[in-house]
C-alpha positions as CSV (number, residue, x, y, z in Angstrom):
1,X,71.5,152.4,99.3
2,X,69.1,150.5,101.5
3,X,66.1,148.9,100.5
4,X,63.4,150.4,103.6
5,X,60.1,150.6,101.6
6,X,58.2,147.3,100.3
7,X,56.2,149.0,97.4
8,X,56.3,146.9,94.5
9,X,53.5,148.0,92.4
10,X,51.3,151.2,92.2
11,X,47.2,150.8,91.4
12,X,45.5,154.1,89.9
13,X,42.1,155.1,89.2
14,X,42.3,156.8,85.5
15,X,39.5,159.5,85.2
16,X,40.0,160.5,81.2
17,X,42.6,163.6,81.3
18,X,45.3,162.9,83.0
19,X,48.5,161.5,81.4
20,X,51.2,161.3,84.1
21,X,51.5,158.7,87.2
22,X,54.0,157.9,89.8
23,X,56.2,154.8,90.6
24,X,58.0,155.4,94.1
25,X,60.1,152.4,93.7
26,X,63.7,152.2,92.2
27,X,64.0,150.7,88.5
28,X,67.4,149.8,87.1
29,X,66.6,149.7,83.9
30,X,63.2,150.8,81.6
31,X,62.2,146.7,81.3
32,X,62.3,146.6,84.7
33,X,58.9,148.1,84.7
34,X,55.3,146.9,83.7
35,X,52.4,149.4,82.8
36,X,48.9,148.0,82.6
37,X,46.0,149.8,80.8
38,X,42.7,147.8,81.6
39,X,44.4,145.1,82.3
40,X,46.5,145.2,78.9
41,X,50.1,145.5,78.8
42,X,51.4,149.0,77.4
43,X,54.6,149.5,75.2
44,X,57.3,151.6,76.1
45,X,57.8,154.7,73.7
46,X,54.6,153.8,71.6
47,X,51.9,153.7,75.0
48,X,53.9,155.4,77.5
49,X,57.1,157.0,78.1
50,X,59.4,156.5,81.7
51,X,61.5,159.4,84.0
52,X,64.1,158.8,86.2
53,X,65.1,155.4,85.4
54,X,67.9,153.9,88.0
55,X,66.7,156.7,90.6
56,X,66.0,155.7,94.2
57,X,62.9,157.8,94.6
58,X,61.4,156.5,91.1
59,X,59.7,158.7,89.0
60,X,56.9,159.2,86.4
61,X,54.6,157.6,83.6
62,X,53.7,159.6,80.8
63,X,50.9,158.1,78.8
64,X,51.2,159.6,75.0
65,X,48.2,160.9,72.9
66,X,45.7,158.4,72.1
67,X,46.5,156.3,74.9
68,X,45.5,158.9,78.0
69,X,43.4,156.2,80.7
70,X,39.3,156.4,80.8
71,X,37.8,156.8,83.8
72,X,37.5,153.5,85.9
73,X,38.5,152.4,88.9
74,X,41.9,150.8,89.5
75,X,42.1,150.8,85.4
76,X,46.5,151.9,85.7
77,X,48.3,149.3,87.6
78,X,52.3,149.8,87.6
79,X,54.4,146.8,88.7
80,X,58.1,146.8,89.4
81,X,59.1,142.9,87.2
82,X,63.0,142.5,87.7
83,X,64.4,139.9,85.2
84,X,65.2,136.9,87.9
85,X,69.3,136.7,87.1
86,X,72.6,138.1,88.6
87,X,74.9,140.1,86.9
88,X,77.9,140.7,89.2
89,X,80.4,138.5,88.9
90,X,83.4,138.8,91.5
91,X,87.0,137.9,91.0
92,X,89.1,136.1,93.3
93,X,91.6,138.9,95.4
94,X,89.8,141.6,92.9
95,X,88.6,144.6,94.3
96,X,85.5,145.0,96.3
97,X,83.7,147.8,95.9
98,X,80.3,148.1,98.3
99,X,78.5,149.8,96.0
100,X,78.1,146.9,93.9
101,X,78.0,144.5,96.5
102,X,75.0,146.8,98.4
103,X,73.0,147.3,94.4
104,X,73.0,143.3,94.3
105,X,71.9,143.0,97.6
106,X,69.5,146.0,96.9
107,X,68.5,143.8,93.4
108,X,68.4,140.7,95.4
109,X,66.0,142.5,98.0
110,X,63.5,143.8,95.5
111,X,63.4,139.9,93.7
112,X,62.2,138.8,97.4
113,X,59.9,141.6,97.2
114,X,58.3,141.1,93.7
115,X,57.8,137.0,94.4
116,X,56.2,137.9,98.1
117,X,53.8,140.1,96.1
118,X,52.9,137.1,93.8
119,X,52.8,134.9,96.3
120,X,50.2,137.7,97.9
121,X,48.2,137.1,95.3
122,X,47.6,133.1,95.3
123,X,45.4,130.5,96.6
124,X,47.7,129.4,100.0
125,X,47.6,127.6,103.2
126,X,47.0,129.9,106.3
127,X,50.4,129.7,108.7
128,X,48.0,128.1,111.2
129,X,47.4,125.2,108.8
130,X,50.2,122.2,110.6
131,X,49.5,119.7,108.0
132,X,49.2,121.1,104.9
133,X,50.1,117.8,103.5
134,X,51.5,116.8,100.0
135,X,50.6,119.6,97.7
136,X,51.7,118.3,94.4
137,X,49.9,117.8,91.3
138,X,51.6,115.5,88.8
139,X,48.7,115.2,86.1
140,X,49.7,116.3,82.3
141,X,47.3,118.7,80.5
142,X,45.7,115.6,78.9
143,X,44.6,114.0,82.2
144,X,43.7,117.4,83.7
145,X,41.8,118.3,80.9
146,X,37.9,118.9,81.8
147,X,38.6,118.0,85.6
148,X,38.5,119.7,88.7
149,X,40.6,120.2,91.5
150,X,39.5,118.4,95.3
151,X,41.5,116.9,98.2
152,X,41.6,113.0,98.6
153,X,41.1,110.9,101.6
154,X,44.6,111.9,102.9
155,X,43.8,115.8,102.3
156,X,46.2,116.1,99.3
157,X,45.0,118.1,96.2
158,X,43.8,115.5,93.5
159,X,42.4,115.9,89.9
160,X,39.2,114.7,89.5
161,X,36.3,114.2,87.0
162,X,33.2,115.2,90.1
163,X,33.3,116.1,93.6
164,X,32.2,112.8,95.2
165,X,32.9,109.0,94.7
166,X,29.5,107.0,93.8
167,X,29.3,103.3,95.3
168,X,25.8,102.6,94.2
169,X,23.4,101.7,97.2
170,X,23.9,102.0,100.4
171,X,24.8,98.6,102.8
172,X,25.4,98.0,105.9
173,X,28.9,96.9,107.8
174,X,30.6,98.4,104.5
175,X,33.7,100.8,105.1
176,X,33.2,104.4,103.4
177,X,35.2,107.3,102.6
178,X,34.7,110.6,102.8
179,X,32.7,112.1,99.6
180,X,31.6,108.8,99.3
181,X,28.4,109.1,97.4
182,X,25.4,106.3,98.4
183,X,21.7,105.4,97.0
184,X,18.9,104.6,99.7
185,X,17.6,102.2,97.8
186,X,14.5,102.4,100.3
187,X,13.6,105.8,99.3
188,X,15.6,106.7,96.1
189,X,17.5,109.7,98.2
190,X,20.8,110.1,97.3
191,X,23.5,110.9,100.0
192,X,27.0,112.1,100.7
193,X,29.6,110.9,103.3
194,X,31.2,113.3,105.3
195,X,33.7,111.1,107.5
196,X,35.0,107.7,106.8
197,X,33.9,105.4,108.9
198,X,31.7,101.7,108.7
199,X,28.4,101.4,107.9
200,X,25.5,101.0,111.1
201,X,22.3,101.8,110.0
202,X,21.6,104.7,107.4
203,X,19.4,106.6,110.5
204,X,21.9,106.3,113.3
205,X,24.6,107.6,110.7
206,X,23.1,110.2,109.2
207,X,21.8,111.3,113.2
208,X,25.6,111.1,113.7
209,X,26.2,113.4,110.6
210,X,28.4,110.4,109.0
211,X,26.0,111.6,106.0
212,X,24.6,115.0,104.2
213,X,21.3,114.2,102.0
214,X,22.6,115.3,98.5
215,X,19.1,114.1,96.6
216,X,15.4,114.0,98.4
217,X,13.9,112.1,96.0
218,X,10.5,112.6,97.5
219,X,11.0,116.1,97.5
220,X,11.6,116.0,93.8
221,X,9.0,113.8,92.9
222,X,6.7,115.8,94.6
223,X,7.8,119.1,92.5
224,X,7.9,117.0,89.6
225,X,4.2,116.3,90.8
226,X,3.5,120.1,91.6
227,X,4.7,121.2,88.5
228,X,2.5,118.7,86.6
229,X,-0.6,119.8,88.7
230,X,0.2,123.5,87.9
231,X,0.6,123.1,84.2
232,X,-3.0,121.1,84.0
233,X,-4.6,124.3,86.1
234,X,-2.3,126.6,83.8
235,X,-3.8,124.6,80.4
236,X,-7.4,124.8,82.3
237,X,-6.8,128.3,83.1
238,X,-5.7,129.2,79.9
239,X,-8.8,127.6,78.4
240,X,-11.5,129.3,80.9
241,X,-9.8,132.4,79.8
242,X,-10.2,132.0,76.0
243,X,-14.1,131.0,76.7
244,X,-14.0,134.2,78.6
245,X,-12.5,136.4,76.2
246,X,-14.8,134.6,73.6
247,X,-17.8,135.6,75.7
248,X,-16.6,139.2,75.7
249,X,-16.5,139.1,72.4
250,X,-20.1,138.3,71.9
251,X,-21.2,140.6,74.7
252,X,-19.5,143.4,73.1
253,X,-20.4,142.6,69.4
254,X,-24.6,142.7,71.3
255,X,-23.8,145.9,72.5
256,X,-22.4,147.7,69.4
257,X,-25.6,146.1,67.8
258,X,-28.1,147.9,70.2
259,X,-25.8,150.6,70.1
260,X,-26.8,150.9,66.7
261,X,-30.8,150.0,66.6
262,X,-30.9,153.0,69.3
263,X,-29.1,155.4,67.1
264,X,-31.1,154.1,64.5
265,X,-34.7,155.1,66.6
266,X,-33.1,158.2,67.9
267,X,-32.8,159.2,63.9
268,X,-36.0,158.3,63.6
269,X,-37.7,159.8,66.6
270,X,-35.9,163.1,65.1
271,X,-37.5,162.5,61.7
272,X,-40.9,161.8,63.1
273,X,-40.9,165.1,64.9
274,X,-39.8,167.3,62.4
275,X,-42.8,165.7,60.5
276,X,-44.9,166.5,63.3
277,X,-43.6,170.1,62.9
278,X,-44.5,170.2,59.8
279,X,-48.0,169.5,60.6
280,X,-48.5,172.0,62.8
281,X,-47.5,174.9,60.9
282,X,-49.8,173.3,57.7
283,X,-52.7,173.5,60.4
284,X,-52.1,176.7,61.6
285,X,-52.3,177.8,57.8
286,X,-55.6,176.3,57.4
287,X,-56.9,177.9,60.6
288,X,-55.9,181.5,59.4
289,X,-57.5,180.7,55.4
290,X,-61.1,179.2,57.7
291,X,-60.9,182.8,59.5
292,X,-60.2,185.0,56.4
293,X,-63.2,182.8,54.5
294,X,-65.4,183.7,57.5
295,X,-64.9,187.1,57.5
296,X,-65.2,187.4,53.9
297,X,-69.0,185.3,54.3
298,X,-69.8,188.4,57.0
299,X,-69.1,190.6,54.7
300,X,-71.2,189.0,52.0
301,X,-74.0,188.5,54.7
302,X,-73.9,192.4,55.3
303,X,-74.2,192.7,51.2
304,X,-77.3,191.0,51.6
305,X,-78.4,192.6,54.5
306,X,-78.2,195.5,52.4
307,X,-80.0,194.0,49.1
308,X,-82.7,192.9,51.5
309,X,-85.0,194.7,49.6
310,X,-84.6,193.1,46.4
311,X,-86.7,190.0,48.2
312,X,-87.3,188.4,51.2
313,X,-86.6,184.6,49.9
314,X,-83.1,186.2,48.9
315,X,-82.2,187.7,52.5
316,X,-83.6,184.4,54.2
317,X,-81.4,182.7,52.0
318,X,-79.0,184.5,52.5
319,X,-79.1,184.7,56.6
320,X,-79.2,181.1,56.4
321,X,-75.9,181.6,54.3
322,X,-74.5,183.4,56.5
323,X,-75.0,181.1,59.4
324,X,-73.6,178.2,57.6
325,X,-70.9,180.3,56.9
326,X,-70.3,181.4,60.5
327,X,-70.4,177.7,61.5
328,X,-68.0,176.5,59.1
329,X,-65.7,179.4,59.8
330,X,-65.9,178.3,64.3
331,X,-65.6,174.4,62.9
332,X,-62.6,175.5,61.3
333,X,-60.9,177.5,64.1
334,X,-61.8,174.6,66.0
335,X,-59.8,172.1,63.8
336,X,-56.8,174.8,63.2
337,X,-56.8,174.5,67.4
338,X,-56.4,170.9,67.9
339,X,-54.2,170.5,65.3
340,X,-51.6,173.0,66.9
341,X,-52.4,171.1,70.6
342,X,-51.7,167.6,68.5
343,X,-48.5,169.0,66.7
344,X,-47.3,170.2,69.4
345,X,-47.9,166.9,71.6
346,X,-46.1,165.1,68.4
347,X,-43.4,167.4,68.6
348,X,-43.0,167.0,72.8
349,X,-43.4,163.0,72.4
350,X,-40.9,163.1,69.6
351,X,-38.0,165.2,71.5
352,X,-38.6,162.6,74.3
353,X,-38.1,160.1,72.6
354,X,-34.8,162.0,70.8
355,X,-33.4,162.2,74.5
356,X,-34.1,158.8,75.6
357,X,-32.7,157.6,72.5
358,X,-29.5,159.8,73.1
359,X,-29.7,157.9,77.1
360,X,-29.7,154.8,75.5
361,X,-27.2,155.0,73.1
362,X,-24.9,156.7,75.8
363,X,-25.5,153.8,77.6
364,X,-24.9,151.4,74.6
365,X,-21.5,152.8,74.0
366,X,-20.3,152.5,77.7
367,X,-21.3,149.0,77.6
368,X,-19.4,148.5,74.5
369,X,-15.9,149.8,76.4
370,X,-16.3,148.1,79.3
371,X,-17.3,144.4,77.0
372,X,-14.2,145.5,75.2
373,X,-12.4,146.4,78.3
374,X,-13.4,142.7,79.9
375,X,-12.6,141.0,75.9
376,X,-8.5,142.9,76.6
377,X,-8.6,141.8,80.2
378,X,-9.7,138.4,79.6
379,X,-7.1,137.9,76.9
380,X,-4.1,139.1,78.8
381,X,-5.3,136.3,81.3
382,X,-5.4,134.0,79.0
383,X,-1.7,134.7,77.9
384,X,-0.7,134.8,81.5
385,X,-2.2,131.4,82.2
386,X,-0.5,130.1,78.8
387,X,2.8,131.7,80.5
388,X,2.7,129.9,83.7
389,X,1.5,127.0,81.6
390,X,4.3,127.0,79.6
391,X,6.8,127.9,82.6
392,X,5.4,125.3,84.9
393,X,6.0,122.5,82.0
394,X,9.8,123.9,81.7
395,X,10.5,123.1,85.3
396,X,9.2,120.0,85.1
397,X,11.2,119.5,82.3
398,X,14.2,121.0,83.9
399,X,13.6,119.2,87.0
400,X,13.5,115.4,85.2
401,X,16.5,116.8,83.4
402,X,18.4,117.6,86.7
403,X,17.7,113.9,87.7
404,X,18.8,112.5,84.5
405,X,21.8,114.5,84.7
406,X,22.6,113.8,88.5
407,X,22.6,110.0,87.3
408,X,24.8,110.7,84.6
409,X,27.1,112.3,86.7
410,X,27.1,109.7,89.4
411,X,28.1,106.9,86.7
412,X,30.5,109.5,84.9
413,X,32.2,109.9,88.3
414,X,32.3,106.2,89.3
415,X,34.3,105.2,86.3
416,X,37.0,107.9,87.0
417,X,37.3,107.5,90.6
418,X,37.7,103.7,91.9
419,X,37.8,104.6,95.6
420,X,40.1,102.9,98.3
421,X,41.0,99.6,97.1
422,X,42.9,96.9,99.2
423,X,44.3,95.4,96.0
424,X,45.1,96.7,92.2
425,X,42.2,96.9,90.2
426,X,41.7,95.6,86.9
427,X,38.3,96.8,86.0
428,X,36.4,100.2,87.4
429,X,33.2,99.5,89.6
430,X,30.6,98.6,87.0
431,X,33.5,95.7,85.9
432,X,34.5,98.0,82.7
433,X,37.3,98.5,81.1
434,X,39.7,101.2,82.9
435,X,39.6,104.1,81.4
436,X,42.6,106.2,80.6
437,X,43.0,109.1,84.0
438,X,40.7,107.0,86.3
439,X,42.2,107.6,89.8
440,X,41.9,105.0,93.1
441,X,43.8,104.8,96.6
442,X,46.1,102.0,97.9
443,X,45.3,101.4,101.1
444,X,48.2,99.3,101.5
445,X,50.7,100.9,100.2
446,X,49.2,104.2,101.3
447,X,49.4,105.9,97.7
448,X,47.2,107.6,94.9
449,X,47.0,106.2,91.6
450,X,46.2,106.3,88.3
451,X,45.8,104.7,85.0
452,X,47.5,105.7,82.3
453,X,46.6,103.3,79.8
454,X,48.6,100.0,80.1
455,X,49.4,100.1,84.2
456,X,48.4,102.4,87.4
457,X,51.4,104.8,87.9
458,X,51.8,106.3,91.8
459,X,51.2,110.2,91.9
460,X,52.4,110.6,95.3
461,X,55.4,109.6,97.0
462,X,55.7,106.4,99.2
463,X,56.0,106.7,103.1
464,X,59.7,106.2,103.4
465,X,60.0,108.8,100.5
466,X,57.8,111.1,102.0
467,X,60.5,110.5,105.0
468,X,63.6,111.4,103.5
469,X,61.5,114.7,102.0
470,X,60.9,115.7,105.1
471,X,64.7,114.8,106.6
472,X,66.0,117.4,104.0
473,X,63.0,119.9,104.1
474,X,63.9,119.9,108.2
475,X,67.8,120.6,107.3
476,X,66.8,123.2,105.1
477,X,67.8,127.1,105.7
478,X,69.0,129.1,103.6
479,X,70.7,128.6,100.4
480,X,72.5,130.9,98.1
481,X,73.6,129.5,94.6
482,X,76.6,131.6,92.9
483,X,77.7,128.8,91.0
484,X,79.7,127.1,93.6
485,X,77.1,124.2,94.2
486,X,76.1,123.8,90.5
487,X,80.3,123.4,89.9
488,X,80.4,120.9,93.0
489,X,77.4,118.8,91.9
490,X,78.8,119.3,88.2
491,X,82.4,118.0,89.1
492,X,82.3,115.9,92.6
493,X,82.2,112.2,92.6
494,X,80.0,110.2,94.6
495,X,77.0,111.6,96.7
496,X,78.3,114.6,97.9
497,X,75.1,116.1,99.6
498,X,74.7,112.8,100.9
499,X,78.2,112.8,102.7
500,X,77.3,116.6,104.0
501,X,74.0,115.7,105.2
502,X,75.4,112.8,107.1
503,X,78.2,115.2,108.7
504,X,75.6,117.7,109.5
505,X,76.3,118.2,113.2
506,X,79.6,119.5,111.9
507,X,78.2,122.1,109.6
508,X,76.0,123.4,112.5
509,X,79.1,123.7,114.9
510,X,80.8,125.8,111.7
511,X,77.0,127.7,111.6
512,X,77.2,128.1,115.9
513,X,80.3,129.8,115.2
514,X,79.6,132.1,112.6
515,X,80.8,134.7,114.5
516,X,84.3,133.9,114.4
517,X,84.0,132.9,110.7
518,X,82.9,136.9,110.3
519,X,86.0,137.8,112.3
520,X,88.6,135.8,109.6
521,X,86.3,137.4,106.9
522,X,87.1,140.4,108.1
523,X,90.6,139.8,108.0
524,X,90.7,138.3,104.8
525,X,93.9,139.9,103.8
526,X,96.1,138.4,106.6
527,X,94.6,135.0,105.4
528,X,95.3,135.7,101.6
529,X,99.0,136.4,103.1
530,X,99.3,132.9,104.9
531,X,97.8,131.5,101.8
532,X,100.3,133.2,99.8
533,X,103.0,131.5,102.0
534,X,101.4,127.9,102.0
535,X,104.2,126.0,101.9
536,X,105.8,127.3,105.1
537,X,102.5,126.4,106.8
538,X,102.7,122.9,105.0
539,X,106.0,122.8,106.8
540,X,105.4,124.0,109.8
541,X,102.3,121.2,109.8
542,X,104.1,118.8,108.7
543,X,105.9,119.1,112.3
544,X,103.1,119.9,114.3
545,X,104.2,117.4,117.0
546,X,107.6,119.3,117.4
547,X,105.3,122.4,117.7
548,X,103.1,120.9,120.2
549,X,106.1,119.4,122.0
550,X,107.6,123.2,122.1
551,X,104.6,124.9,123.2
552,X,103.8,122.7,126.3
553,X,107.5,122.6,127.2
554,X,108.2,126.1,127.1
555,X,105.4,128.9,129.1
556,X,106.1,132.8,129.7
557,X,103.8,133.8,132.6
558,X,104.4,136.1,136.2
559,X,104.0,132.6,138.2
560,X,105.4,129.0,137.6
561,X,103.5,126.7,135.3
562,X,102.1,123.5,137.1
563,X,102.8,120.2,136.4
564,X,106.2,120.7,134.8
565,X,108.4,118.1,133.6
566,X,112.4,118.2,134.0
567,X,113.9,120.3,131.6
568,X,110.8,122.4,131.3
569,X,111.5,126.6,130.4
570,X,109.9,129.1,132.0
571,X,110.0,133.2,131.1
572,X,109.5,134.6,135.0
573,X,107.9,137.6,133.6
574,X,108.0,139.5,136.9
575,X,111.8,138.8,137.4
576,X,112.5,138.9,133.9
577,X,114.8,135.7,134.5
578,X,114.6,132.4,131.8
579,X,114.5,129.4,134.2
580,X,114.7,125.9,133.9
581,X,112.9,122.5,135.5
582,X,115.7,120.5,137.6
583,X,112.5,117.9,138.3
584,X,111.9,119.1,141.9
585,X,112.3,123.2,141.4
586,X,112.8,126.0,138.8
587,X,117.0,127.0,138.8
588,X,117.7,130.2,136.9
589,X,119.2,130.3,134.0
590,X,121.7,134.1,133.1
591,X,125.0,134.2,132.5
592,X,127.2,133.6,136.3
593,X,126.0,132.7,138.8
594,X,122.6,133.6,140.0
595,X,122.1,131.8,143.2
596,X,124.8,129.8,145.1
597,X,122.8,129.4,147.7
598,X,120.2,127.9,145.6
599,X,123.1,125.9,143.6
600,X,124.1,122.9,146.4
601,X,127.4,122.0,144.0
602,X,128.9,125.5,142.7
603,X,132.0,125.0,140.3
604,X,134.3,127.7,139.1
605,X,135.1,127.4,135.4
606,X,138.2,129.9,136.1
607,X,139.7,132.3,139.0
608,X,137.4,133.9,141.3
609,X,137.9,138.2,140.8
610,X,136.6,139.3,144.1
611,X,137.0,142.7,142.9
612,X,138.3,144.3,145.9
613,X,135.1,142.6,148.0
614,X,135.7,141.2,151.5
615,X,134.9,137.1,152.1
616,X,132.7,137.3,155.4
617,X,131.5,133.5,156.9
618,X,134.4,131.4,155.2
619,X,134.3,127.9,156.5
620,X,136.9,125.5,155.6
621,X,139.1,126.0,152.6
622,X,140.1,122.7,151.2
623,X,141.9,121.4,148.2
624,X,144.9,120.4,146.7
625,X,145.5,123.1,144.3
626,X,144.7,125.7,146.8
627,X,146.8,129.0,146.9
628,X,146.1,132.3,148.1
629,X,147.5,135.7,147.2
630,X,147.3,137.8,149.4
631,X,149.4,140.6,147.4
632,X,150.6,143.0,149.7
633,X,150.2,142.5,153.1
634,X,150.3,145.7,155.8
């Protein structure tokens, strides 16, 4: 089959119900298959169960019970993971079937595919990048332990312990690196160097962004400064608000106690007029006994009025009875009068003073909410100051912290990383011991090293090394290994690839040519049958001269060869006639005589038949030996 889709790997979003999910990509076998279950790895047959293994268009996944995906997003992830070997292994004049040639291409194919989509996934160089440079990291787990990765002065990836080199205060006509890391000693700032270059003045180079400030000190002091000023008017805050909550206090406790001395009143306004009540009614009493004991003196008057006759002394006594009587009786309706006006004054006064009472305590008791009211508001302030107190103290802690920290690091990061150094260094920058991982750069040799102990080892290859990396990295193609170049490393003497690489033109003429190596590909079998008959061919080499020799002495074509030498053959294709170089012309070579016009010299090997033919244009006849017969003559 071919290979015409690049899907590698399959991302679902599970939602809680269903079970079964496609892969569209062939699998040879079930292994060749990852399943991945929020970000777990499943197991076939106890998580999930496969469908059309070996099948071109793929098929299914079929989670089982109890493992059925929750809804997420991207939660299912299948990805095609081919074990990275080859299993076909051909024999020399064996079959060759394309099927298995086309499912190891097809498996090789699908390898390509699975790396690219790793590689997809990683942190890489854009192909716009021309100078990625040397991208190695050499560092055991020991030294890279605790570090971070950055890019050195040359733009190589590096280990190190902080992202920038500190070299204490900042001078002037001093050479600095990038990430160099400086003190103004002037003003305590702290600063970062962005190019290398040679030290001017600290204004003109940072106007020339040679430098990035890293540190204002005076900004920090100042915070440090603020944050102190703001935690005093926090404290001060705090305090105002606990007098004021205090003062609440009071002023509510004041107006609970009037609250109280008016409810007191109202109670006894209330009492006072029920009293008065009271009054009134006994007065009213009185009134109506005066009147009754008035009427009853009339009535005793008009008794004597009657027993006027039993004396005159005894009716002026008792008229004048009478009259005292009547006069006690209007005194008394008198006093029964105001005492209903006064009760009922006592009674108007009291109820007054019932409602102003109510007023007041009303009163009383809203000033007690809204002093309670101020007493909560005033403590919530307080606890809001104490807060901001308590925050603005933490920053200033945080902040000399920071600082303290920064310093640390600074030292920290000076010990591990020495800098460009024109010379080996036996000491770090303080003139401490070396520590075990600290890192400088040769600028002499052009190299990266670092300590491992007991000497500085090179973590990056030399210039001419880097040379001969790039010699073979630029000769590099393709390369295919079925166990031919392990066997000729394994077996041949001497530097093989050395001898190859040094008759490279060679290999590229063979590579130009490609196209005629296909063609004896293609007829392998005629080769395997020259193979077969070796030793012929050994022969035949072994007289290659001879061969040579016959091929440039004999030529078959439909016009004479040029530049023939005598005794040269030539095939006249067109008069079908082999002929023969006399070293001035071609002469014909057949059996009699072709030509004897051509031939100057004719000789007769035997007697001349002239079959019956007439001799026209005889010249002389000569010889010594000459006879004619003439046979019968008419």
């Amino acid at each position: 089959m071919t290979v015409s889709s690049t899907t590698n790997k399959h991302s679902y979003n599970g939602n809680g119900s269903q079970t079964a999910f496609a892969y569209t990509f062939k699998i040879f076998v079930a292994a060749d298959i990852q399943v991945y279950l929020n970000g777990v790895l499943k197991t076939i047959n106890t998580h999930y169960t496969l469908s059309n293994v070996g099948l071109t268009g793929g098929g299914n996944v079929t989670f089982t019970s109890g493992s059925v995906p929750s809804a997420a997003t991207g939660n299912v992830i299948l990805l095609r993971s081919l074990a990275l070997t080859q299993g076909v292994d051909l024999i020399n004049y064996g079959a060759f079937d394309a099927n298995i040639i086309e499912s190891a291409y097809d498996k090789l194919t699908m390898m390509v595919q699975q790396l690219q989509e790793e590689v997809s996934r990683s942190i890489r160089f854009s192909a716009t990048v021309y100078d990625g440079g040397t991208q190695e990291i050499s560092d055991t787990v020991a030294n890279r332990a605790s570090k971070v990765l950055a890019y050195d002065s040359a733009g190589n990836i590096s280990i190190a312990s902080e992202l920038g080199e500190w070299q204490g205060n900042w001078a002037t006509s001093t050479a600095f690196a990038a990430r160099d890391l400086v003190l103004d000693s002037a003003t305590n700032n702290v600063y970062i160097c962005l190019v290398g270059h040679t030290s001017g003045t600290l204004s003109s180079d940072v106007s020339a962004s040679k430098w990035a400030l890293v540190i204002n000190a005076t900004a920090v002091a100042a915070s440090a400064t603020t944050a102190t000023t703001k935690a005093s008017e926090a404290a001060s805050s705090a305090t105002a608000a606990a007098n004021s909550a205090s003062t609440s206090t009071t002023q509510a406790n004041t107006s609970t106690a009037q609250a109280s001395i008016a409810t007191t009143k109202a109670n006894t306004a209330t009492t006072q007029a029920n009293t008065a009540t009271t009054k009134a009614s006994t007065a009213t009493t009185k009134a109506s006994e005066a009147a009754s004991s008035a009427t009853a003196s009339a009535n005793s008057a008009t008794a004597g009025a009657n027993s006027a006759s039993a004396g005159s002394t005894s009716a002026t006594n008792s008229a004048n009875s009478a009259t005292a009587a009547a006069s006690s009786a209007s005194t008394a309706s008198t006093k029964a009068s105001e005492a209903t006006t006064n009760g009922a004054a006592q009674v108007t006064l009291a109820t007054a003073q019932v409602t102003l009472a109510t007023a007041q305590s009303a009163i009383s008791t809203t000033k007690a909410g809204q002093a309670a009211s101020s007493a909560t508001a005033s403590a919530n302030s307080a606890t809001a100051s104490a807060n901001s107190a308590t925050a603005g103290a933490n920053s200033a802690t945080a902040a000399a912290s920071s600082a303290t920290n920064a310093a640390a690091s600074f030292d920290s990061f000076d010990d591990r990383y020495l800098g460009a150094k024109g010379s080996v260094p036996a000491t770090d920058n303080d003139s401490n011991s070396l520590i075990v991982g600290a890192l400088y750069f040769n600028t002499s040799s052009q190299v990266m090293s670092v300590w491992n102990g007991s000497a500085w080892a090179v973590i990056a290859p030399s210039a001419a090394n880097q040379a001969n990396v790039d010699i073979v990295a630029g000769n590099i193609v393709y390369s295919e290994d079925l166990g031919s170049i392990t066997a000729a490393v394994t077996t041949a003497t001497g530097n093989s690839i050395d001898t190859v690489g040094g008759a490279i033109a060679n290999v590229n003429t063979v590579a130009g040519a490609v196209a005629n190596v296909n063609t004896v590909g293609a007829g392998i079998a005629n080769v395997n049958t020259v193979g077969s008959g070796i030793a012929n061919v050994n022969t035949v080499a072994g007289s290659i001269a001879d061969v040579n020799r016959y091929a440039n002495e004999y030529k078959i074509s439909s016009s004479a060869p040029a530049g023939p030498s005598t005794g040269d053959l030539w095939y006249d294709s067109t008069a079908n006639v082999l002929k023969y170089y006399t070293g001035s012309a071609f002469s014909g070579i057949i059996s009699g005589i072709t030509s004897v016009v051509a031939d100057t010299s004719p000789q007769l090997g035997g007697a001349l038949d002239g079959q019956n033919n007439n001799m026209t244009n005889i010249g002389t006849i000569s010889g010594a030996n000459l006879q004619l017969d003439f046979g019968g003559l008419t």
